[in-house]
C-alpha positions as a Markdown table, in Angstrom:
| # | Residue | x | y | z |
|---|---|---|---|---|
| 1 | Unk | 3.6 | -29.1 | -7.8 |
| 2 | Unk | 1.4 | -27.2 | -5.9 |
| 3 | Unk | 1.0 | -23.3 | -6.5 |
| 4 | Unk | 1.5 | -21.4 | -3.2 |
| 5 | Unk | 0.3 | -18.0 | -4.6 |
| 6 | Unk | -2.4 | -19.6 | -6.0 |
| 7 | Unk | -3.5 | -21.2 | -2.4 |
| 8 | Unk | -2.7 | -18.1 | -0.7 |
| 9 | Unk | -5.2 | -16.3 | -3.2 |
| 10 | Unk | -7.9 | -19.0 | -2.1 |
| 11 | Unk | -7.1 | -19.0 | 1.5 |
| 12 | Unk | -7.7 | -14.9 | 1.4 |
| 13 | Unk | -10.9 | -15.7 | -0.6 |
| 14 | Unk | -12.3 | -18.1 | 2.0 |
| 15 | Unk | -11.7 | -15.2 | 4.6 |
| 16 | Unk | -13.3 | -12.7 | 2.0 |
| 17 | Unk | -16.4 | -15.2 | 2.4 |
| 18 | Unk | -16.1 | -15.3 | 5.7 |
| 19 | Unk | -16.5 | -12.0 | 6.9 |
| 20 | Unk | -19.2 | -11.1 | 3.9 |
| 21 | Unk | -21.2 | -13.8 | 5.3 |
| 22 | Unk | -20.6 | -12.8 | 9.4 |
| 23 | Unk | -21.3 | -9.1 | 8.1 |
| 24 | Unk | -25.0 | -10.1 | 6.7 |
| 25 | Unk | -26.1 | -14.0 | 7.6 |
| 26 | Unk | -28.8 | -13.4 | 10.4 |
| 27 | Unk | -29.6 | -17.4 | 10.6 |
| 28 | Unk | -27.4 | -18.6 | 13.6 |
| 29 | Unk | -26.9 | -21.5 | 12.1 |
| 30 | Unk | -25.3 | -19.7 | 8.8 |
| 31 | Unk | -23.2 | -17.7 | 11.4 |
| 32 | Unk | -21.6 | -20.8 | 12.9 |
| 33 | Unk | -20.9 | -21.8 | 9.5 |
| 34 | Unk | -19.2 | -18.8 | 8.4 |
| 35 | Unk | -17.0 | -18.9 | 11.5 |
| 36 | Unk | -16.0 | -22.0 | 11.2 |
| 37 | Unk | -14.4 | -21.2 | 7.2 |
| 38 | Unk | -12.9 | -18.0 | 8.7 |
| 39 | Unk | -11.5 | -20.0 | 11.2 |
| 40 | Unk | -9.9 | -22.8 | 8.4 |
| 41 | Unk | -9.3 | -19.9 | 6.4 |
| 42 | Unk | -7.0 | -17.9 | 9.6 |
| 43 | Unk | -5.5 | -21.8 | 9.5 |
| 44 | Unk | -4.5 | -21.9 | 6.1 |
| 45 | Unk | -3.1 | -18.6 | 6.1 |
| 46 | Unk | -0.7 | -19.3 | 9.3 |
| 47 | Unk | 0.3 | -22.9 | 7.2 |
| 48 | Unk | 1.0 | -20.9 | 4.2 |
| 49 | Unk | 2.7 | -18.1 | 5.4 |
| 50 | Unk | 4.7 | -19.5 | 8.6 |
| 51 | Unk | 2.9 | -17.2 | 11.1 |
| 52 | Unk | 1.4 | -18.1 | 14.4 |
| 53 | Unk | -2.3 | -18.3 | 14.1 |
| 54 | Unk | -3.0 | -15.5 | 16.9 |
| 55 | Unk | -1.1 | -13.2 | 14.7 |
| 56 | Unk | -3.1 | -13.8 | 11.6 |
| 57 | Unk | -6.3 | -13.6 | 13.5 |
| 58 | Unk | -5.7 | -10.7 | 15.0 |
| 59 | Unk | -4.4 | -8.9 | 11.6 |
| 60 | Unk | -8.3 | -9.3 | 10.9 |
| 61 | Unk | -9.9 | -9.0 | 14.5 |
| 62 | Unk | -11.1 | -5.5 | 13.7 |
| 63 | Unk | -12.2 | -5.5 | 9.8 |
| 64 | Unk | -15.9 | -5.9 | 10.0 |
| 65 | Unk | -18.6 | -5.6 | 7.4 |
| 66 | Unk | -17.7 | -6.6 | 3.2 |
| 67 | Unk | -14.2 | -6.6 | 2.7 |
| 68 | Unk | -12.5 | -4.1 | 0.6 |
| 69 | Unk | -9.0 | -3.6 | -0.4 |
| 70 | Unk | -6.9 | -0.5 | 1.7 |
| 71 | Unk | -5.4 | 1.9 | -0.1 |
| 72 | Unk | -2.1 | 3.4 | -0.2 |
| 73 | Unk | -1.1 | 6.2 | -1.5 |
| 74 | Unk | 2.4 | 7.6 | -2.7 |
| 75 | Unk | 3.7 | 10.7 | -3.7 |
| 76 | Unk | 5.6 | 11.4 | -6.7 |
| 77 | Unk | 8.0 | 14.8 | -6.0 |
| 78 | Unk | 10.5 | 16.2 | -8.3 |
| 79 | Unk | 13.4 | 18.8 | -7.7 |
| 80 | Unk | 14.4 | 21.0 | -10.7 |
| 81 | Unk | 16.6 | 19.1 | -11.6 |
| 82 | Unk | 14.9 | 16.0 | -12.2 |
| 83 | Unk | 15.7 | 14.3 | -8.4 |
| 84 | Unk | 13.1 | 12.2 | -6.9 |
| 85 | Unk | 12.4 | 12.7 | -3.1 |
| 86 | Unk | 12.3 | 9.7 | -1.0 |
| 87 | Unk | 12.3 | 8.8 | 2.2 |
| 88 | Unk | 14.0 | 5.9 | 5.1 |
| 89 | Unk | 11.6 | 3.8 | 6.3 |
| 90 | Unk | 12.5 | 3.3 | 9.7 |
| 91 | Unk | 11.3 | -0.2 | 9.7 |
| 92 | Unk | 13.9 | -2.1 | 7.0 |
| 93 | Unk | 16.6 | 1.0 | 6.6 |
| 94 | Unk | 15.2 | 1.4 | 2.9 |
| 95 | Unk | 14.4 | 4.2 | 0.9 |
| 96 | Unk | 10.6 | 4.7 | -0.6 |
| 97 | Unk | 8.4 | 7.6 | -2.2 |
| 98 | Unk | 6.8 | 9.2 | 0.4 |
| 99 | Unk | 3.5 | 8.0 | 1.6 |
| 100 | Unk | 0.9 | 5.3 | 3.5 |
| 101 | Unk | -2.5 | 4.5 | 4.1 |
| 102 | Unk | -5.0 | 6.6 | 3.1 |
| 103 | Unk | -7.2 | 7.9 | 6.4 |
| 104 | Unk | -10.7 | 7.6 | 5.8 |
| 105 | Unk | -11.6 | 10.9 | 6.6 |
| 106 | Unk | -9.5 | 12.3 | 4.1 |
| 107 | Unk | -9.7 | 12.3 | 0.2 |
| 108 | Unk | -7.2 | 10.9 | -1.5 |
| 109 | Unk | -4.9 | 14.1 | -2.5 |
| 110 | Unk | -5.6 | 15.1 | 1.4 |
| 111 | Unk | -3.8 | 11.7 | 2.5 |
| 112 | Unk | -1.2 | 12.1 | -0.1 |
| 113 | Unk | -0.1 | 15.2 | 0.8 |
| 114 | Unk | -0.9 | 14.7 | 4.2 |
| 115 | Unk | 1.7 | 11.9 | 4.0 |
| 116 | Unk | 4.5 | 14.1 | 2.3 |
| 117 | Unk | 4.4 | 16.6 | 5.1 |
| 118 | Unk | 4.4 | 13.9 | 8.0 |
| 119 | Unk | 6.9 | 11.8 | 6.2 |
| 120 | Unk | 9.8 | 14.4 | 4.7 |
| 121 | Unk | 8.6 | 17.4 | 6.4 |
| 122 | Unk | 7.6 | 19.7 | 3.0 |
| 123 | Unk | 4.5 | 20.3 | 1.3 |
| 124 | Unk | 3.2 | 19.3 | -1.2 |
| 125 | Unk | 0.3 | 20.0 | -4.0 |
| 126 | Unk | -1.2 | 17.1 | -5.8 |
| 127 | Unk | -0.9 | 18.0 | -9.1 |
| 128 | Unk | -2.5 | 14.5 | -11.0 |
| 129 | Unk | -3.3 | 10.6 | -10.3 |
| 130 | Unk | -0.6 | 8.7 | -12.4 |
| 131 | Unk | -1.8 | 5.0 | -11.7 |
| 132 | Unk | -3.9 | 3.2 | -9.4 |
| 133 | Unk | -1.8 | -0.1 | -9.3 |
| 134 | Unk | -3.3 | -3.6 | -7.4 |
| 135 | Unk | -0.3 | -4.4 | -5.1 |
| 136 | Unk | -0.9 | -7.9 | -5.7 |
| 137 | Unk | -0.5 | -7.9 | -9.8 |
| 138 | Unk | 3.0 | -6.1 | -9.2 |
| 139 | Unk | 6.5 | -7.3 | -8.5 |
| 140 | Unk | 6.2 | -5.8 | -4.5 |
| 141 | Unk | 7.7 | -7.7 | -1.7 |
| 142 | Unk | 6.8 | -9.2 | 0.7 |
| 143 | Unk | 3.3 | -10.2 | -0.3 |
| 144 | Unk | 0.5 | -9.0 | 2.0 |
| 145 | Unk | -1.9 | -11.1 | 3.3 |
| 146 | Unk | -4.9 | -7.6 | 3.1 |
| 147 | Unk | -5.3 | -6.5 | -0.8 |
| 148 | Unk | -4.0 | -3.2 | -1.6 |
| 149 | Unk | -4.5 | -0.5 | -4.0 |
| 150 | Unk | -1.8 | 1.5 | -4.6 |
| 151 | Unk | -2.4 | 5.1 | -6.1 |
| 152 | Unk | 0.6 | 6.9 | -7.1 |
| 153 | Unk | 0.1 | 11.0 | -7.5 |
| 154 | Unk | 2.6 | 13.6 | -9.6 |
| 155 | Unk | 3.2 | 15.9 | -6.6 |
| 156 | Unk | 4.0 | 19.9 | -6.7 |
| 157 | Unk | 6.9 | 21.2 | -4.4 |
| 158 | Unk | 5.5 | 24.3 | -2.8 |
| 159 | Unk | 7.6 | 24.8 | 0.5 |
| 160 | Unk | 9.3 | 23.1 | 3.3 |
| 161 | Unk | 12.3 | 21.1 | 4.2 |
| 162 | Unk | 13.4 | 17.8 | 5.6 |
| 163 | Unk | 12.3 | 16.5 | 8.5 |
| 164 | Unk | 11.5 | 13.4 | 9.7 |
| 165 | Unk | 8.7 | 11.2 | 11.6 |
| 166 | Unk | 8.4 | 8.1 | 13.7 |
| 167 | Unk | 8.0 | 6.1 | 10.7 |
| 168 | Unk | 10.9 | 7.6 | 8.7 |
| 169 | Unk | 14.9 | 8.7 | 9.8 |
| 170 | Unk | 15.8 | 10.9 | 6.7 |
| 171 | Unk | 14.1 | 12.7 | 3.5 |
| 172 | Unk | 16.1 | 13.0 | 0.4 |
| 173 | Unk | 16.2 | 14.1 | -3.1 |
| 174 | Unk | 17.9 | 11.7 | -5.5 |
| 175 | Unk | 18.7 | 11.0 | -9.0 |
| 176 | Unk | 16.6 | 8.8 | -10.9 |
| 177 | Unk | 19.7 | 6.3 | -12.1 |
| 178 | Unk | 21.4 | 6.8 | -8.5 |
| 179 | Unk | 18.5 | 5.6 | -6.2 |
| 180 | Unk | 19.2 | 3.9 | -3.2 |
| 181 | Unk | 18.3 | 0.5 | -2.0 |
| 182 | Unk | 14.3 | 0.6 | -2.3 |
| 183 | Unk | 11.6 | -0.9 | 0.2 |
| 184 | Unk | 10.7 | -3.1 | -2.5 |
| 185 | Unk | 6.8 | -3.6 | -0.2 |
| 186 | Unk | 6.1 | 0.3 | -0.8 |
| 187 | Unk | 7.9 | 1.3 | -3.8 |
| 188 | Unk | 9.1 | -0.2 | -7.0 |
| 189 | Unk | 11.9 | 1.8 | -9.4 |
| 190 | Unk | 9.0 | 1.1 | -12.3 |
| 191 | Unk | 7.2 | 3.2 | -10.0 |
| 192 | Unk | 9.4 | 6.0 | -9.8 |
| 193 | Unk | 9.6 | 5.9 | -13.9 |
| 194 | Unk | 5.9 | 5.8 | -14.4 |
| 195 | Unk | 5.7 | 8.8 | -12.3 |
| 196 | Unk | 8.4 | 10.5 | -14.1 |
| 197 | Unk | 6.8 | 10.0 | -17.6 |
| 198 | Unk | 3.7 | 12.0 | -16.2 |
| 199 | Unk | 5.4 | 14.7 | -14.3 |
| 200 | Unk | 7.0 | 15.0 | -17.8 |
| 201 | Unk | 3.6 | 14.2 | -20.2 |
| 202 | Unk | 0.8 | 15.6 | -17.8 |
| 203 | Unk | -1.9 | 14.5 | -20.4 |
| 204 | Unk | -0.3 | 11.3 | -20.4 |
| 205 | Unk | -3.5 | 8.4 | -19.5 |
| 206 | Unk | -3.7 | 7.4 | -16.3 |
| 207 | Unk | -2.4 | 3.7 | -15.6 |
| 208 | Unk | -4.2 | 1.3 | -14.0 |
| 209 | Unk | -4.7 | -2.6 | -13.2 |
């Protein structure tokens, strides 16, 4: 039986190759040749994944140069008491630890807490990187066709109070063994642990893939 993670891993190489070679071949000849596997590669993807072509090519159109993975970054924020803070993704109704792509202006604490702020409305101190996780290695859903880093930070409450953005309807604290229903693409309940263990170890080792 054939593996479809396994050929969605090769298809994503083959675009890899692709936009490597576009980014540096000067030989028109080698150009043509590297358009035409970023154009088998865009094919194999739609195949695999049940997306029109156009969509998948355009998901690319702008990345130019050597492909590197984008990074995400989410914040880990406890109350007191031990709650988590979390917020509603506007796009599936599920819950998540604040966050998103990191700008590439910014550092990574800057997005992070950058993130809390727009997100849940309070602010936030990185305090410590807890793991810098490959998205792909982990249980998150649904798979991505772009590989992402995920770095997860123990976060500082200093002030603020819910509010809400575009992206998100609501920002909440909650129990660790009384979460909601999780956006299972941005934030895993091993994630929310992992970060608890280090807001309670600090000198605990960062994890990471």
């Amino acid at each position: 039986m054939v593996d479809t993670g396994n050929l969605l891993q090769w298809a994503r190489r083959l675009r890899a190759i692709a936009q490597t070679g576009l980014a540096y071949a000067r030989d028109p000849y080698d150009r043509q040749r590297f358009e035409e596997v970023a154009t088998i590669s865009t094919d194999l993807l739609a195949q695999l994944t049940g997306e029109p072509v156009a969509r998948i090519a355009a998901l690319y159109l702008h990345e130019k140069g050597y492909p590197t993975p984008k990074v995400d970054v989410r914040a880990g924020v406890f109350s007191n008491d031990g709650e988590v803070l979390l917020v509603r993704e506007a796009s599936d109704g599920r819950w998540a630890l604040p966050g998103g792509w990191a700008d590439e202006a910014e550092t990574p604490r800057q997005a992070c807490e950058r993130e809390v702020l727009e997100e849940s409305g309070h602010v936030v101190r990185a305090l410590k990187l807890a793991a810098l996780k490959d998205r792909n290695v982990h249980p998150y859903a649904p798979a991505r066709l772009e590989h992402v880093y995920k770095l997860l930070f123990v976060c500082e409450w200093c002030s603020g109070g819910a509010l809400v953005s575009g992206e998100t309807t609501e920002a909440a604290f909650f129990a660790r063994h009384e979460l909601p229903a999780l956006s299972q693409g941005r934030t895993l309940e091993a994630d929310i642990e992992l970060l608890w263990q280090h807001h309670l170890q600090p000198a605990l080792p960062c994890y990471f893939d």
